[in-house]
C-alpha positions as CSV (number, residue, x, y, z in Angstrom):
1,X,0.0,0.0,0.0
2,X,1.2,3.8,-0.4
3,X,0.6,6.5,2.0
4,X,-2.6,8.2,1.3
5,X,-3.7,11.7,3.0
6,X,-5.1,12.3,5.8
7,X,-6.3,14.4,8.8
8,X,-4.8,13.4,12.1
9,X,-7.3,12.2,14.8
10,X,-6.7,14.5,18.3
11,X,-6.0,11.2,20.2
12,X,-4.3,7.8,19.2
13,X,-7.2,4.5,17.4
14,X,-7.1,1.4,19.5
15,X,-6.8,-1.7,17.3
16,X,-7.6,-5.0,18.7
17,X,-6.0,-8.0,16.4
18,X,-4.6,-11.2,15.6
19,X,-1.5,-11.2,14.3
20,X,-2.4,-14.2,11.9
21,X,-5.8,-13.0,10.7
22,X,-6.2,-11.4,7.5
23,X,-9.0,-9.4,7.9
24,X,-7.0,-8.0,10.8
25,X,-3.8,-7.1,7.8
26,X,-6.1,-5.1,5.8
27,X,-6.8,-2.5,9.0
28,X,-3.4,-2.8,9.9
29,X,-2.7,-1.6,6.2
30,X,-4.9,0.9,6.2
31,X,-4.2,2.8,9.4
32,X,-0.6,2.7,8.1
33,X,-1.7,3.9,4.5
34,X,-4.0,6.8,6.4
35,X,-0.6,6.9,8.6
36,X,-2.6,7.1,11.9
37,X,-1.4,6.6,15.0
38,X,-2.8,3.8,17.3
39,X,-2.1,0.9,19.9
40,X,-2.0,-2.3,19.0
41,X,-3.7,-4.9,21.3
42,X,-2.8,-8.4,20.8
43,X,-5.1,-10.5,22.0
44,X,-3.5,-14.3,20.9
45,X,-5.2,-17.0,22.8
46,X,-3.7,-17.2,26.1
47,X,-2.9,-13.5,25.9
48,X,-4.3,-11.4,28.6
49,X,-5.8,-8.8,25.8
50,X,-8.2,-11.4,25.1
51,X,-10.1,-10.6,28.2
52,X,-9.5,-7.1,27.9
53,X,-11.4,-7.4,24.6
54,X,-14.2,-9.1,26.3
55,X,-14.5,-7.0,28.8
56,X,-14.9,-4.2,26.2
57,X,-16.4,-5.0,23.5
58,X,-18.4,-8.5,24.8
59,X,-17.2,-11.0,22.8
60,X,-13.6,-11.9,21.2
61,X,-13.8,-11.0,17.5
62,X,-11.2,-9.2,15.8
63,X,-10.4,-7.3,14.2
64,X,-11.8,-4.4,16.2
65,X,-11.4,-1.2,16.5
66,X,-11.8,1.9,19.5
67,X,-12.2,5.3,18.0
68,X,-11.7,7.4,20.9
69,X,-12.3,10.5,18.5
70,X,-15.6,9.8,17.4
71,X,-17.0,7.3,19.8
72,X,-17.2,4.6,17.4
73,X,-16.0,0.6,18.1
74,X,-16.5,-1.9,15.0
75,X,-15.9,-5.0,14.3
76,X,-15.9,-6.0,10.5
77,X,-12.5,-5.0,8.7
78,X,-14.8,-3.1,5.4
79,X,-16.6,-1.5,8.2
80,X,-13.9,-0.3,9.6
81,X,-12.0,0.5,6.7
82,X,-15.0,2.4,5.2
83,X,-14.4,4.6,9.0
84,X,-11.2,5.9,8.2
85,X,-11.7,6.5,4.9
86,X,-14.6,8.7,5.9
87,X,-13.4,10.5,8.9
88,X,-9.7,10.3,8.7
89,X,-9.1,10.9,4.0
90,X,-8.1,13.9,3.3
């Protein structure tokens, strides 16, 4: 992917993912083609993210994604994909 532009969000995403998942890659990609910053939460069975997650969000699915900025959490990588193309492209 190549760097695309973008506005920069007032406080860092929150990514929960799987390192091995693809659907996880393509957000990974995107926040680093929108060159956003966020944390990465690993949540790898065994890891203690994975309850963090449930705790959160109520289930373990990833990818997900915390949008501090907007108030936003979603699941589904398009959804989320189609959230920083529309909040964060320039």
């Amino acid at each position: 992917m190549t760097a695309r532009p973008s506005k920069a969000p007032e406080k860092p995403l929150e990514l929960y993912s799987f390192e091995a998942s693809p659907y996880c890659k393509i957000v990974r990609e995107a926040l680093c083609a929108f060159e956003l910053p966020y944390h990465l939460r690993n949540v790898a069975r065994g890891s203690p993210g994975r309850a963090a997650l449930e705790t959160r969000a109520g289930r373990v699915q990833v990818p997900y994604l915390v949008d501090p900025n907007t108030g936003s959490a979603l699941f589904e990588s398009a959804d989320i994909v189609r959230h920083l193309e529309s909040t964060y492209a320039a």
